[in-house]
C-alpha positions, -999 to 999 in steps of 0.1 A, spaced: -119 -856 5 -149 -849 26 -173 -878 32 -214 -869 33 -217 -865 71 -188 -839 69 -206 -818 39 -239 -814 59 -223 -805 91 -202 -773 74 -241 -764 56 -250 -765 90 -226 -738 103 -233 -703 109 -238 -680 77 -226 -644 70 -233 -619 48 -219 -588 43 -234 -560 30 -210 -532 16 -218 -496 -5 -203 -489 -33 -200 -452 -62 -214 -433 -32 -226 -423 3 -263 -431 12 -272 -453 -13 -296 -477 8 -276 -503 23 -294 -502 55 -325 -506 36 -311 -536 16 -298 -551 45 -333 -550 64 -352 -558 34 -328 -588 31 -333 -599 64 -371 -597 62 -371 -617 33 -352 -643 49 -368 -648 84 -397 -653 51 -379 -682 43 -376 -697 80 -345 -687 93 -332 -665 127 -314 -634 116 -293 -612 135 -282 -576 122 -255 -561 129 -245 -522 121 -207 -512 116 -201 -478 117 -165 -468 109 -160 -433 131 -145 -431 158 -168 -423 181 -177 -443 208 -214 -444 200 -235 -420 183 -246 -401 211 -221 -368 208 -231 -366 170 -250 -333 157 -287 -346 142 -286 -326 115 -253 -335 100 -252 -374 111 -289 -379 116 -313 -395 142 -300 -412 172 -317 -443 179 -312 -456 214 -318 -497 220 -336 -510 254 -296 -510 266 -293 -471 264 -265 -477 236 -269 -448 212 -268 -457 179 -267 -452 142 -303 -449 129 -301 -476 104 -306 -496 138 -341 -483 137 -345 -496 106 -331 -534 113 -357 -526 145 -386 -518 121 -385 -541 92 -372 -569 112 -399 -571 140 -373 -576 169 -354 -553 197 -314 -554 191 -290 -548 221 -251 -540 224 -238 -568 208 -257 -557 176 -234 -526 170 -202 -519 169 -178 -482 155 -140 -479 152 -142 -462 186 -155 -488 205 -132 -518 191 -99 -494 191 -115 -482 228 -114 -520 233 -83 -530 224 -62 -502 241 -80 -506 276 -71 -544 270 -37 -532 259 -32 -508 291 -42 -532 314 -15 -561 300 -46 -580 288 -19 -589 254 11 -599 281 31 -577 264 24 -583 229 30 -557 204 -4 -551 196 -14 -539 159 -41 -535 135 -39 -568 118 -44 -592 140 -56 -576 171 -81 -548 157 -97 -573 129 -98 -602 153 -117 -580 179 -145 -573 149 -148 -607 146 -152 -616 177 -178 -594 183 -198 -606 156 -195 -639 164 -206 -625 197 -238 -611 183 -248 -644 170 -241 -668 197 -263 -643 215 -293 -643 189 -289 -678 186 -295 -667 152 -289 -687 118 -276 -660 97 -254 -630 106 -263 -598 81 -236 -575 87 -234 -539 74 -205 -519 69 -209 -483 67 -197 -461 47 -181 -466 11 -155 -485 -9 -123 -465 -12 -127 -454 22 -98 -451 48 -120 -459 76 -137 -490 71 -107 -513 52 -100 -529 89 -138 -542 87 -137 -555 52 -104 -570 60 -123 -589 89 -151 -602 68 -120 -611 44 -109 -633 73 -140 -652 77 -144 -658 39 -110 -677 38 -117 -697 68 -154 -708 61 -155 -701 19 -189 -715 21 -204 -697 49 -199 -663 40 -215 -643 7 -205 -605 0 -229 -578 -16 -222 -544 -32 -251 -521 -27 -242 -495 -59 -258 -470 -80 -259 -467 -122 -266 -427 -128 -282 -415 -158 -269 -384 -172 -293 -358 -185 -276 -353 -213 -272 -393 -223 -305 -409 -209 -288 -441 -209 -280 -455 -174 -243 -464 -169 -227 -494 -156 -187 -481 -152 -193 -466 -117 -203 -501 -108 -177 -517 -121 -148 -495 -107 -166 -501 -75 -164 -536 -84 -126 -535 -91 -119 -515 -61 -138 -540 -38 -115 -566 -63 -85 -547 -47 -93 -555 -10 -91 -595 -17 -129 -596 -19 -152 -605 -47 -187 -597 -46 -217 -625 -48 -245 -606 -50 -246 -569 -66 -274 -545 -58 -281 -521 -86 -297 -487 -74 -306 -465 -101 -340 -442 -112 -349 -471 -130 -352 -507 -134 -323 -529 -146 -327 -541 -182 -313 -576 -187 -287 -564 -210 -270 -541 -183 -274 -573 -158 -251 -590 -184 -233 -559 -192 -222 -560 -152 -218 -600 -149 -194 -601 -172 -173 -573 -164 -175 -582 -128 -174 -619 -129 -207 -633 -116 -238 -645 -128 -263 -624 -147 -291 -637 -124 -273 -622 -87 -275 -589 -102 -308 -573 -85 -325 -544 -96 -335 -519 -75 -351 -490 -87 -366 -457 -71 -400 -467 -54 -426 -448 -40 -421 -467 -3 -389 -482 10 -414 -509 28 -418 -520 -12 -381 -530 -12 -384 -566 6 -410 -576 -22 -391 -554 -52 -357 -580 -44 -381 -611 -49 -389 -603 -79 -356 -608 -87 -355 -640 -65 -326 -624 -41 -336 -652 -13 -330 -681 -41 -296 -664 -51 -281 -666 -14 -294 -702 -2 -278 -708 -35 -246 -692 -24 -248 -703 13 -263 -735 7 -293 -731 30 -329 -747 18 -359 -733 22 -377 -740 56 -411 -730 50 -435 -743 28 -464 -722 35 -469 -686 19 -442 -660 24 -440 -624 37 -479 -625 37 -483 -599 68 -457 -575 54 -475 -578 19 -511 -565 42 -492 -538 59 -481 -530 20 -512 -529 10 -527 -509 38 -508 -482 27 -512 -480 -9 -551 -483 2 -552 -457 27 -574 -428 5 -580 -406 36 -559 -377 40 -544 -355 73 -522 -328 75 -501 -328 106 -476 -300 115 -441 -310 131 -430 -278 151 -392 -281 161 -355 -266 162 -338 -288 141 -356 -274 107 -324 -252 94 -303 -271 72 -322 -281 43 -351 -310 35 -320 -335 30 -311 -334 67 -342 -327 82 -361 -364 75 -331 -378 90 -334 -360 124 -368 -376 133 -368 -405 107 -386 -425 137 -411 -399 144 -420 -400 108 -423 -438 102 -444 -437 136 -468 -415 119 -472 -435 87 -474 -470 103 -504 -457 124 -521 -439 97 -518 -468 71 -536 -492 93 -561 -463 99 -563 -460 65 -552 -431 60 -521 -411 41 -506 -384 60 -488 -353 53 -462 -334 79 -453 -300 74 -417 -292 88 -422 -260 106 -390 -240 119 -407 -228 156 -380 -199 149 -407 -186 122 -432 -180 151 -405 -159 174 -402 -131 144 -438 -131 138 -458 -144 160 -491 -138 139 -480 -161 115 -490 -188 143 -527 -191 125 -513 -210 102 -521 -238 122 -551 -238 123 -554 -257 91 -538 -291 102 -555 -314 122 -526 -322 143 -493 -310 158 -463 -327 167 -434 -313 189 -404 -340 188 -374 -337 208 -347 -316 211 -323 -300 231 -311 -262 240 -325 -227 237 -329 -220 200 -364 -217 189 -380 -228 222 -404 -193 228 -418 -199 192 -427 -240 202 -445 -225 237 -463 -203 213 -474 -237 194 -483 -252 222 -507 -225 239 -520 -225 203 -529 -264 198 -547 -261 235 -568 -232 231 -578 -241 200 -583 -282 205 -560 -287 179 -549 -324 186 -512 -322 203 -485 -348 206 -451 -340 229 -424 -361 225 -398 -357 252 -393 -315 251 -425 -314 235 -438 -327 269 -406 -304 292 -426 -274 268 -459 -280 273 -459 -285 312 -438 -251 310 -466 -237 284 -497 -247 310 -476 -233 343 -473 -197 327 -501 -191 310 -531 -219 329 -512 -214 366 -501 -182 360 -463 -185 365 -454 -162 339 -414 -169 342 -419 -202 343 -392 -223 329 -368 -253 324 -332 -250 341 -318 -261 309 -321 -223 297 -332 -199 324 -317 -215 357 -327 -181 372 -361 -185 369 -384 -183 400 -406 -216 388 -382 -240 376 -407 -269 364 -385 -283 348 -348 -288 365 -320 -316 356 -320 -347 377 -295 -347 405 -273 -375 392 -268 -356 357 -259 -324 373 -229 -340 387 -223 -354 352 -220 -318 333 -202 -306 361 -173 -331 352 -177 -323 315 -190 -360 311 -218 -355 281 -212 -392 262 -237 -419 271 -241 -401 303 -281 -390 301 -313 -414 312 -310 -440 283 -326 -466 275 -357 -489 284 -375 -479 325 -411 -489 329 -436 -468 339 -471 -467 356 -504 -454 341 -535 -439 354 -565 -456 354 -588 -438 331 -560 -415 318 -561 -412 280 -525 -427 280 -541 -460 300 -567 -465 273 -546 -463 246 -516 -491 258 -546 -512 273 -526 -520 297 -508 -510 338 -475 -510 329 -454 -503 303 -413 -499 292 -405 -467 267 -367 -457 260 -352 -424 273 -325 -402 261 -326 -367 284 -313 -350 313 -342 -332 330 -374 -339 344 -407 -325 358 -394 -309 387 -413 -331 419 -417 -294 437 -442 -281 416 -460 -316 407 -490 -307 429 -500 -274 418 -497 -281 385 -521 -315 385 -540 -287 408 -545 -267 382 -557 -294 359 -528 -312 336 -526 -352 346 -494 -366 349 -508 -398 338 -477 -420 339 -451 -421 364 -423 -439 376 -431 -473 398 -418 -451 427 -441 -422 415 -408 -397 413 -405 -393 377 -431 -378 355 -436 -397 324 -462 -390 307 -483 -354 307 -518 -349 296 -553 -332 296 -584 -347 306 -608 -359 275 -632 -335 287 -608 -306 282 -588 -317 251 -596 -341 223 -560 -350 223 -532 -334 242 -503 -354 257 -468 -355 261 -441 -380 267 -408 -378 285 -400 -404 267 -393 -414 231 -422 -437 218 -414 -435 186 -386 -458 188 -408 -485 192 -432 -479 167 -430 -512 139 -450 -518 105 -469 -545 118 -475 -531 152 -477 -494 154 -472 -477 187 -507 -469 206 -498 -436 216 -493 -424 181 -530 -445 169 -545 -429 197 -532 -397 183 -538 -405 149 -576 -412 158 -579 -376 169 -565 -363 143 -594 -377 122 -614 -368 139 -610 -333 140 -605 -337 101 -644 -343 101 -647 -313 122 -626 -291 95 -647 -304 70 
């Protein structure tokens, strides 16, 4: 039997839950698992996300954005899964390696380890080796967060191949610390047109089928089109063995930033101290400056109309949010505190290649973005864009090629360079203002494309009195990078010459970071090199895209 003192110490160890999807693919659990930790750093406690991604690919980095999504790269240059940018978001805090983990890297791991007689000439196999990597990483994650709770997602679906090793892992922990670890299903209860009833059995196969792996469920999270009626809740406890009251509703909403407060209505945080025997540490009100940035946005009565002109715009509106999910939240956390709602139009630059009059269009919007992207396709028709937005002082915001574009835009038709060009596509041309860095060339020479580009965090200098200056208020500044080429440093002179400021730089003044016009030129033109969006938060938007946001207003009172 275990005395008093040995009962608090084991409530005092380390918690973990894991967060698992069940019925089907994309069915929220990166949302749940963010709104879950959100509502729990509510109640006092250090959380630490952690995102597994069962592919084998090293990192996201090689993945098509269309198909897979948006890469989100950390401060560390790891490219990642974009559900990190959500963790990132919601949870108010910058992740690092630790934080995420895919098959590739821990079976990457273990055969390096293996090659190099790091198991003294063990026979190494899945269970033990593979599943006591996992582990170790998370416990890795932790120790580094010095964090209080672990919130571990693993991607994909019940039923899949890929991810058993993982869920065998979290298996592992369960047995060895029963009281420290709680499981959720994240499902879905459809409702048939023809019925209009929604139906629990999905849920409960998912159930059984998580039943099958040696794990039982504490928690379930019930997607659906609608609420959860109490009888389905007991419908679901029974046939899955748990309490009514750990069923959670969670029903379409208009905002996924309405998710942390949907779950407390259901008292989610009360069900997992329960489970995890934690107490609550704060006594004061909870989640009171998410529930302002909440209300902001369902406040916010004025309305702009912003134009996203890019490459990645042919596979459907399924794909497409996911391909700049972090250029879109960017936009709406700066509106809402602005106070104002804001609509993007997703135009394929392809549109303005075949018919270039069409390119009028945009004169109805009171701002254009260019994101990033990489390649030939569709470039001529985003040039066209750009010339457009700066004869017509249509407020313009570059984000990485949006900025390669638009210094390529001013050089042929401000300087005059008419063949002017990036070396990515035309290595030919005679004014290559844009030409890869010297290190990377050597790179795709030896064929090595994975994690191999300028990732991650670099500071940067700013100009005094530079648009770009006012808006950080501030010298100096760190943004994260993910490209190969750069403002080519032969042609920086004539081109500033002519009139564009290259209002941040590199501390060595090599690099080109940020690209703009002068105020008295341009309400609002400027381009990155780097990616700001991926520091953009609810409760601190990014003061490039206010800055951008404000013109955009502002020229909406000039339309009107």
């Amino acid at each position: 039997m275990k005395n008093k003192k040995d009962k608090q110490q084991d409530k005092q160890q380390h918690k973990y839950i894991f967060v698992i999807g069940g019925v089907m693919s994309g069915v929220g659990k990166g949302i749940a698992s963010s709104s879950i930790g959100k509502i729990l750093q509510s109640k006092g406690f250090k959380v630490n996300p952690i995102k597994v991604d069962p592919y084998l690919n090293v990192d996201a980095g090689t993945m098509n954005p269309t198909e897979h999504g948006e890469v989100f790269v950390l401060d560390s240059g790891l490219e990642t899964d974009q559900d990190m940018g959500n963790y990132e978001r919601f949870l108010e805090m910058d992740l690092g390696p630790d934080d995420y983990m895919t098959s590739g890297m821990i079976y990457k791991y273990v055969i390096d380890k293996e090659r190099n007689l790091g198991f003294r000439g063990k026979c190494v196999e899945a269970i033990p080796h593979i599943t006591e990597e996992i582990v170790r990483r998370w416990e890795k994650s932790s120790a580094h967060h010095k964090s209080d709770i672990s919130l571990i997602e693993i991607g994909g679906t019940i039923g899949d191949y890929q991810n058993a090793l993982f869920i065998e892992a979290a298996r592992t922990l369960k047995i060895k610390h029963p009281q420290d670890v709680a499981f959720i299903i994240v499902t879905y209860l459809p409702v048939p047109g023809s019925l209009g009833e929604m139906k629990t059995r999905p849920t409960q196969n998912a159930v059984r089928q998580l039943n099958s792996y040696g794990v039982q469920p504490d928690v379930i999270i019930a997607r659906g089109s609608h609420p959860l009626d109490h009888k389905r809740k007991e419908k679901i406890a029974v046939s899955c063995a748990i309490s009514p009251e750990n069923v959670i509703s969670a029903p379409d909403i208009e905002s996924i930033y309405d998710v942390p407060l949907n779950f407390e209505k259901d008292k989610i945080s009360q069900v997992l101290m329960k489970i995890l025997h934690l107490e609550n540490r704060t006594h004061n009100g909870e989640l009171h400056e998410w529930k302002k940035f909440v209300q902001k946005r369902a406040n916010a009565k004025k309305q702009l109309k912003i134009a996203v002109v890019g490459k990645y715009f042919d596979t459907g509106d399924y794909t497409l949010s996911d391909a700049y999910v972090s250029v879109i939240e960017a936009v709406k956390f700066s509106s809402y505190w602005k106070g104002a709602n804001t609509k993007l139009t997703w135009i394929n630059s392809k549109e303005y290649e075949k018919n270039p009059r069409k390119i009028a269009e945009l004169k109805k919007y009171d701002g254009i973005i260019v994101p990033g992207g990489f390649g030939e396709s569709g470039i001529e028709g985003v040039i066209k864009t750009i010339e457009y937005a700066r004869k017509n002082k249509i407020p313009y915001l570059g984000l990485c090629y949006g900025m390669q574009l638009a210094v390529i835009e001013y050089a042929r038709n401000v300087i005059g360079w008419k063949d002017a060009h990036t070396s990515e596509i035309n290595p030919k041309s005679s004014h290559l203002v844009i030409d890869i860095m010297p290190e990377q060339k050597k790179n795709l020479e030896a064929g090595n494309y994975g994690a191999t580009m300028r990732l991650g965090a670099y500071p940067a200098k700013l100009k005094e009195g530079s648009i770009a200056r006012r808006s950080y208020g501030k010298k100096e500044i760190s943004e994260r990078h993910r490209h190969r080429y750069e403002v080519n440093g032969e042609y920086i002179k004539e081109i500033e010459k002519a009139g564009l400021v290259f209002s941040g730089t590199s501390p060595d003044g090599k690099l080109m970071e940020i690209a703009e016009l002068p105020k008295s030129t341009h309400p609002f033109f400027l381009g990155t090199q780097f990616h700001p969006e991926l520091k953009a938060r609810p409760l601190h938007p990014h003061p490039l895209f206010t800055a951008f946001v404000e013109a955009c207003l502002k020229n909406t009172k000039n339309n009107t």
